[in-house]
N, C-alpha and C positions, 0 to 999 in steps of 0.2 A: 586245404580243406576241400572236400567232395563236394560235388552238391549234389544230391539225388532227386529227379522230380516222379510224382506221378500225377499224370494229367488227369485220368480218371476220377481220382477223390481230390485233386486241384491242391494237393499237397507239397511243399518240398524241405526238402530234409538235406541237414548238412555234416558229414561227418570225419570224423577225422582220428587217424589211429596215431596218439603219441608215442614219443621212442620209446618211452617207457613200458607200451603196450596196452596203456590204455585207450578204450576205447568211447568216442564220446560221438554225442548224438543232437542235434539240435533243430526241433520243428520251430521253427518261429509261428504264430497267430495271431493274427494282422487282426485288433480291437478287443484282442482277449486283457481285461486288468491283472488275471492272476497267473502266477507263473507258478509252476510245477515241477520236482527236480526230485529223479531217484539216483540212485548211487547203488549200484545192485552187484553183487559177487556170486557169482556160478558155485555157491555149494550150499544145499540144503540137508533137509534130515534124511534122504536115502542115501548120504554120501559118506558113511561110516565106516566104509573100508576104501583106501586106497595105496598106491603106492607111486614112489616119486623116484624119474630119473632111471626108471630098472630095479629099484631096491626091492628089498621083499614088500608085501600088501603089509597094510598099516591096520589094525582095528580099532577108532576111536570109541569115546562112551556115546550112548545112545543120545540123543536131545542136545548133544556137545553143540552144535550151528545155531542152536535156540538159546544155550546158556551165552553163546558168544555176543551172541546179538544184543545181549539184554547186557551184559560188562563194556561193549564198545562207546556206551553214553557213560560209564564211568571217567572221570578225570579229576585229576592231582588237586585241583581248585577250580569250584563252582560247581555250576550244574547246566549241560547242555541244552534241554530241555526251558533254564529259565535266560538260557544265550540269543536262541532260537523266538524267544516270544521276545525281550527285549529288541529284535529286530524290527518284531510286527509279521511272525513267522511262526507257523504250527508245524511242528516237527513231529514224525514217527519213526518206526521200525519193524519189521516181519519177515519172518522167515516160514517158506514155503515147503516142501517136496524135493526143491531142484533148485533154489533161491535163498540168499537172506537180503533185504534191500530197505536201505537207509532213504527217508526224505523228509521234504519240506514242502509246503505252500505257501506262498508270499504275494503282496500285490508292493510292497514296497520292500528296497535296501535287497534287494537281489543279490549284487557281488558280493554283498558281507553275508548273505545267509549262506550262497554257495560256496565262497570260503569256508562258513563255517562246517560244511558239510562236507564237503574234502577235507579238512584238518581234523577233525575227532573220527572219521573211520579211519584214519591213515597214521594215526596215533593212540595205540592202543595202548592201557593204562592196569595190568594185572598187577595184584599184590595177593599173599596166602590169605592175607584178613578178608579184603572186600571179597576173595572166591569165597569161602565161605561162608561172609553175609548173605552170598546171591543163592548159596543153595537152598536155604530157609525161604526165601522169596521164593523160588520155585518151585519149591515144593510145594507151598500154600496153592500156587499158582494150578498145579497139575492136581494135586486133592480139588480144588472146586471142580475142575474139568468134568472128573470123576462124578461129581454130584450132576452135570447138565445134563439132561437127555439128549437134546439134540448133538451135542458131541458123542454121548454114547451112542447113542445107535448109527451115528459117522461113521468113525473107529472101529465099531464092535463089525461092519459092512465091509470095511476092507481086511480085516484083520481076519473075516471068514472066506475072503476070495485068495488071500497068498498065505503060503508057505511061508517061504523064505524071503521074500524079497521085501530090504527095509521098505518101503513105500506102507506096510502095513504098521510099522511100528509108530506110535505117537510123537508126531513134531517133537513136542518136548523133553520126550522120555519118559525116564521111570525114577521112583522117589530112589531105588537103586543105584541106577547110573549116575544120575547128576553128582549125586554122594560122592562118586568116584572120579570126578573129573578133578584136575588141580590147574594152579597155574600155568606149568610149563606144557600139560595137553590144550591148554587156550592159546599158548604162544607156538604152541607146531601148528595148529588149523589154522592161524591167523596165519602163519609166512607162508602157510600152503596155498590158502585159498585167496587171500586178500591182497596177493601181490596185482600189481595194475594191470598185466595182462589178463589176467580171470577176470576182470569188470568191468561194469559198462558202465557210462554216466548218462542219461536223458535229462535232457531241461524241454519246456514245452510253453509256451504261453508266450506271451506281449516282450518279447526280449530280439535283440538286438545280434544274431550268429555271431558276426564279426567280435565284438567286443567281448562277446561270451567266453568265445571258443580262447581269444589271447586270454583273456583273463586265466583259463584253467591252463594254460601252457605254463605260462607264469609260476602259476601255483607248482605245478609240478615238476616245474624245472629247479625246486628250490628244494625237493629235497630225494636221499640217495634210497633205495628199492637194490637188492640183492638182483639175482637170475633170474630168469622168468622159470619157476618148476614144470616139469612134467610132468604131469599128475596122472596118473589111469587111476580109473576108479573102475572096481571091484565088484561085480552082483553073482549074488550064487544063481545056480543053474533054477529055476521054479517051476516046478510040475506045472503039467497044463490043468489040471484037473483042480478046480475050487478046494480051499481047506476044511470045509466047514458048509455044509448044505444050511443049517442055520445054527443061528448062536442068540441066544437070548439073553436077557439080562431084566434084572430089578430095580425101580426107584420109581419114588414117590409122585407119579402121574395124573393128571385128570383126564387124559386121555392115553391107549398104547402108543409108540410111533414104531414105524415099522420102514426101512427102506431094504431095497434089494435090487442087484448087479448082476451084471455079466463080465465075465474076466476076457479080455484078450486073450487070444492063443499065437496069433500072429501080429507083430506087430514091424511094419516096413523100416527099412533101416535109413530109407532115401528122406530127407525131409519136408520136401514136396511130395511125397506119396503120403506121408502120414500128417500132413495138412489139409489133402485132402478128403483121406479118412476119417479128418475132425468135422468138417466142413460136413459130410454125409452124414455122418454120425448124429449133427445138431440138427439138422436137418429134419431126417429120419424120426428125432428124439418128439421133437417141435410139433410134426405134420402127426404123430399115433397118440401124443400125452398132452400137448398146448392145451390153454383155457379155453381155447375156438374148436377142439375136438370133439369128435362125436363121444369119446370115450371118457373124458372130462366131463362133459356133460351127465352123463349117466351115471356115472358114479356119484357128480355130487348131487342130481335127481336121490340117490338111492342114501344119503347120508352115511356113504361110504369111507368120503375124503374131503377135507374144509380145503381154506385158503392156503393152506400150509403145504401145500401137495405142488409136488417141483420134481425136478431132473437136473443132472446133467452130466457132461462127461469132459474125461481124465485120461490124458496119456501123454506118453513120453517116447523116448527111443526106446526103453526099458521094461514101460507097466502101460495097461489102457483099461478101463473102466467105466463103467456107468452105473448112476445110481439112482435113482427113481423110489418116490414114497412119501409120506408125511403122515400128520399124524390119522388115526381113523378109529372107530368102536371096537370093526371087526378085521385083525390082519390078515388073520385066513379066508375072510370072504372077500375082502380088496385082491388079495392074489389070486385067490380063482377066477373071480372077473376080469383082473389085467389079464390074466395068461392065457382065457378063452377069447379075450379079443383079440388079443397081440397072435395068435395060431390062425383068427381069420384072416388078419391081414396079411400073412405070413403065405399064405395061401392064395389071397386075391390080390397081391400088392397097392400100392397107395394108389388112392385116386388123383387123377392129374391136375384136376381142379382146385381139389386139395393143394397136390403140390406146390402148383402153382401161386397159388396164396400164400402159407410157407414162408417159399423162397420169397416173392418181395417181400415179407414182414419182417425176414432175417438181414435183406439189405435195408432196406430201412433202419432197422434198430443198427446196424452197423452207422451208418451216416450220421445217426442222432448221437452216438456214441464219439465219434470224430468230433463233437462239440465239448465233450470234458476232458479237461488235460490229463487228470486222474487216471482216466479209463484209459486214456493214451500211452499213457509212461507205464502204466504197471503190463499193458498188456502187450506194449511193441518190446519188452525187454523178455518178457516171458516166452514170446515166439523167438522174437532174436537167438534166446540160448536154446533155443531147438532146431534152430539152424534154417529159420522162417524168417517171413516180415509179416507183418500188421496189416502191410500196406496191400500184398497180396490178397488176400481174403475177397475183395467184392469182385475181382474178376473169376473167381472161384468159386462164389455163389452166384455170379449172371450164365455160368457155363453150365455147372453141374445138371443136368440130365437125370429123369426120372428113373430112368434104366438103372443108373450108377446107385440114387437111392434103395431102391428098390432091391437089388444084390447085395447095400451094405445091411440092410435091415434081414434078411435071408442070414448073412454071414453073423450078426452078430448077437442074435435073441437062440440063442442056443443054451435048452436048459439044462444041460450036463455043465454048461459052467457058470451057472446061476449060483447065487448064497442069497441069503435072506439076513437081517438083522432085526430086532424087535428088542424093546424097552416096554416092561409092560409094567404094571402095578403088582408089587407082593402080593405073594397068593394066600397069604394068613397075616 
């Protein structure tokens, strides 16, 4: 077992790759009562075509990582869900973009909940009956989505920035797709994706490395795992150019909501360059949109924009985005005031005072963050499979340089690759 430290956030981490290929993680937190624990596999919803070993590209159904995820708490007897609380353990599930990741929270019976949480993703339970019960489930599921605004105008914002590339299609899918999946396309993405090399385990809280880490050896030395697959995964080529300048849509509002992006055109292949493209990016987003901005301000002076009015930004090795908006009276006069301020600063770049403020308010919320394990596990596994650490970030925001802002914000508010999304109230 490794042990990683980092002096800076006074952290250390211990980790350890099994023969099997999995990969495990262990922050211990010295007075923390609760413990934390995902179980996370490298395949989300943009991962619907791939191919394995050299074979030809495979094209799964759309939402297939989202149906998966929602059948892996299925089993032969009982219910995992009431395994997991008879411990004194709140258990979930979610599947992201580039993720699906199983966990729990516990302050008591740890090794039996982490058992339990290695043994039901690592035994998968498909029959034609229960696939079929789950399609009805999801479907109900993805019809309400339909009815949310705030999901529409999501969805309706990326779906107008890409072409091709799944990152636009809905996590879940379509009432279409799901139809189409059966059990044996649940049992190829499961031996694809869910073999132990494609996954990482994080635990986090008031626990003990040493006993942690045998305990899951234990565990996995007891049972047998095929090859580790070679996976390439498959994205079509995507115009640079937005799909959709805007895309509108209807339902029953008290208010329009309205968000709108900028698509990446270049996105760094190194993973340290595109962390710290995130890093400028937030930054950048923080110091022109934050609640403490002059432009914030103004707008809500002007009862342009409530509390609901946010940002943020999205990228991969693949896709990058940002999305900015909430709800407001008037969408077209919110965007002509964001875009004639955003052309000022574009012109006189950030003030450094500004900046300055900013940046400590983004280390700080990063160190206040370092006190929720939650925040910890879901987000050092999401950098992890981006080929990052977690742990990186505050030396990353004590470095970064107004200059470096200041050219990401130049490079990335380019309105040839803006879309717009709006949800507004039927017009009759």
């Amino acid at each position: 077992m490794k042990t990683l430290n980092y002096p800076l956030v006074q952290e250390t981490l211990y980790h350890e790759v099994l023969p099997n290929g999995l990969s495990v993680y262990i922050l211990p937190k010295k007075g923390f009562q609760k413990t934390y624990a995902t179980f996370t596999t490298r395949f989300g919803s943009v991962d619907n075509t791939f191919a394995l070993d050299g074979e030809q590209p495979v094209r799964v159904e759309d939402g297939i990582a989202h149906f998966l995820e929602h059948k892996m708490f299925e089993e032969p007897h009982g219910d995992i869900f009431a395994t997991f609380a008879s411990q004194g353990a709140s258990a979930n599930a979610f599947t992201s973009f580039d993720r699906t990741a199983y966990l729990f929270s516990a302050t008591e019976q740890i090794p039996a909940n982490l058992t339990t949480l290695l043994d039901f993703v690592q035994n998968p339970y498909f029959t034609d009956e229960n696939v079929e019960k789950e399609k009805g489930i999801i479907e109900q599921e993805i019809n309400m989505y339909k009815d949310n605004p705030d999901w529409r105008v999501y969805t309706g914002l990326i779906d107008a920035l890409y072409h091709k590339h799944p990152v636009h299609i809905d996590i879940a899918g379509s009432v279409e797709s799901i139809r189409r999946i059966t059990k044996e396309s649940l049992y190829q993405c499961y031996r694809t994706f869910y073999h132990p090399s494609n996954m990482l385990l994080f635990v986090v809280g008031g626990v003990n490395p040493d006993e942690i880490m045998e305990l899951v050896r234990r565990n996995q030395e007891g049972k047998t795992f095929g090859e580790s697959p070679n996976i390439t995964r498959t994205v079509e080529t995507e115009p640079e150019q937005v799909k959709l300048e805007v895309k509108r849509s209807e339902l029953a509002v008290s208010l329009p909501k309205v968000l709108f992006g900028f698509k990446e055109t270049v996105l760094p292949a190194d993973s340290k360059e595109l962390l710290e493209k995130e890093v400028s990016s937030k930054l950048m987003l923080e110091a022109l949109l934050g609640p403490s901005s002059r432009l914030y301000q103004q707008l809500y002076d002007d009862d342009l924009i409530s509390d609901s009015f946010g940002y943020e930004y999205n990228s991969s090795g693949s896709y990058g985005f940002s999305l900015i908006g909430g709800d407001t009276k008037d969408p077209e006069a919110l965007l002509s005031a964001i875009r004639s301020s955003l052309e000022a600063a574009l012109e006189e770049g950030l003030n450094a005072e500004d900046f300055e403020r900013i940046r400590r308010k983004r280390i700080g919320s990063y160190l206040r963050m370092l006190n929720s394990p939650e925040a910890i596990a879901n987000e050092f596994t999401r950098y992890k499979f981006r080929g990052s650490d977690l742990f990186d970030l505050l030396p990353l925001y004590e470095s970064v340089s107004l200059e470096q802002v200041n050219e990401r914000m130049r490079d990335h508010f380019n309105w040839d690759q803006m879309a717009v999304s709006i949800v507004d109230r039927p017009t009759s």
